[in-house]
N, C-alpha and C positions, 0 to 999 in steps of 0.2 A: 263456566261462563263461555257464551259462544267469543270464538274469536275474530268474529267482523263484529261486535260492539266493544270490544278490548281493544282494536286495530281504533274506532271510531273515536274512544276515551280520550287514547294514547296518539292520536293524533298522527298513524301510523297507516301505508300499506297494507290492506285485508289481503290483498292474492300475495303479498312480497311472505307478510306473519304465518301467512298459513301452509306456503311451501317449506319455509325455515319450519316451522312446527313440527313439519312431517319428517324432517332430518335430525331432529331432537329426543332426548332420552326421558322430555315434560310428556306426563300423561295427558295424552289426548285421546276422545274418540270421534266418528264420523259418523254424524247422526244419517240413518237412512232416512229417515221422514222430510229433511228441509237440504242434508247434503254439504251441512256444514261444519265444522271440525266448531268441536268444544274443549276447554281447558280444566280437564278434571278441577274439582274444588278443594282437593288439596294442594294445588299448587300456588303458589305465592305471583299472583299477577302480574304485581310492580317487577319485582327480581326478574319474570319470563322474560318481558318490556326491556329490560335495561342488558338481557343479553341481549336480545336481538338486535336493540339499537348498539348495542358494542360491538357485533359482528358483523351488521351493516357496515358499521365506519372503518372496518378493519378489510372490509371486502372492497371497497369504496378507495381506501390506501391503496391497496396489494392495485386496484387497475391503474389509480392516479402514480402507481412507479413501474410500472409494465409501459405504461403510455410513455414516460420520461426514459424509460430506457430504449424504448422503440426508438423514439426521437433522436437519442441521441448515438445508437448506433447508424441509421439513415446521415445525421451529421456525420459520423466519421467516416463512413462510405464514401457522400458526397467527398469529405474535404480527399482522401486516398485517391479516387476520381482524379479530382483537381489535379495533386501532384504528381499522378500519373500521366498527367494532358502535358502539365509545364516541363517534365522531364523531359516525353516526345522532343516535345517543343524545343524545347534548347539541342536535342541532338541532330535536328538539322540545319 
């Protein structure tokens, strides 16, 4: 089954499904005629689908705590900053 009407089904990313495709061990090929990756027909559609969507959401995690750890080492910065200004400050 090509994988931009599985991406269409699934209510899913065709360029996002078809890059993940190409780093997976699901049999796929890339048709020279139209240029677009299919999903061998022995593989189990729904099962593809539901890695994907679980490795999205895991990918999705891993930046929404890369973001909060950004955040929160800039927080500690600033606050070291800070206690670095008031130390000054008080020793004149």
């Amino acid at each position: 089954m090509k994988s931009k009407i599985v991406a269409k089904e699934y209510g899913i990313d065709a360029a996002q499904f078809e890059k993940w495709l190409t780093g997976t061990e699901y049999k796929t090929k890339l048709s020279i005629m139209t240029g677009e990756y299919e999903i061998h027909d022995s593989q189990d559609i729904p099962a593809v689908v539901e890695h994907f969507k679980q490795d999205m959401m895991a990918a999705e995690q891993q930046r929404a705590d890369e973001a909060k750890n950004a955040e929160k080492a800039k927080q500690d910065a600033e606050n070291e900053a800070k206690k670095k200004q008031q130390a000054m400050a008080s020793m004149l």
